[in-house]
N, C-alpha and C positions, 0 to 999 in steps of 0.2 A: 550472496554467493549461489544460494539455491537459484533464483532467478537466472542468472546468469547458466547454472550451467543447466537446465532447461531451454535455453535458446543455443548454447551450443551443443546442444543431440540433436536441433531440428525445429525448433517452433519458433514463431518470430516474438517478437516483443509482445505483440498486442496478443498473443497466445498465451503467452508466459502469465501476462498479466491477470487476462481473466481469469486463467487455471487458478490464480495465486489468489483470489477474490471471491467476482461473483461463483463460480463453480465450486470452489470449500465449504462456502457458506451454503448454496443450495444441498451440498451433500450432507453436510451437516445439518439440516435443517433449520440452521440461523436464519429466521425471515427477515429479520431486523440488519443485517449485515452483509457485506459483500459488493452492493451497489450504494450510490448515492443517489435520492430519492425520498421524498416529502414521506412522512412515518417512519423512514426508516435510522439508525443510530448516526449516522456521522462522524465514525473515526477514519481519519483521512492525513496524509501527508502530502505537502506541498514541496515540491524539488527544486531543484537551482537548474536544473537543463530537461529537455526530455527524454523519457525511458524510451519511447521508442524508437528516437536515431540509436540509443545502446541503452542497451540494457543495465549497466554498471552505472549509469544517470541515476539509480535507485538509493545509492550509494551517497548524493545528496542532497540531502534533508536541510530545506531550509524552514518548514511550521511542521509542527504534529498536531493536530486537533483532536482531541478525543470526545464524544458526546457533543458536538460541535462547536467544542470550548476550544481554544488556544491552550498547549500544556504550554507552562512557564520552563523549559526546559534546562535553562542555567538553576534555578532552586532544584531543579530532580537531581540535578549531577551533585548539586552543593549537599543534597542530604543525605548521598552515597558515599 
């Protein structure tokens, strides 16, 4: 939703996106995070369509990889 309504005050997808990433992580000082790049962590989602024809494409999730592992995400749901 956040996403979303950063591109509707003004910034385009590919704005929204970095804000939402590499830009956090640099401010935050996470070297390890934000971009995808050799040394660096590799938590990442894979979608069903692109974010940047719309922004609301964020919305789905077809992999989450965390440390550049695949989460099993049907067990995550089953242990909640």
């Amino acid at each position: 939703r956040e996403l979303e309504l950063m591109v509707r005050a003004g910034m385009t997808p590919m704005q929204t996106l970095i804000a939402a990433t590499k830009t956090s992580a640099d401010l935050l000082k996470l070297t390890r995070l934000g971009t995808l790049a050799p040394g660096k962590q590799a938590d990442f989602v894979v979608l069903e369509a692109n974010p940047l024809e719309d922004i609301a494409n964020t919305k789905r999730i077809a992999k989450v990889y965390q440390r550049g592992v695949e989460v099993n995400r049907q067990a995550l749901r089953a242990a909640f």
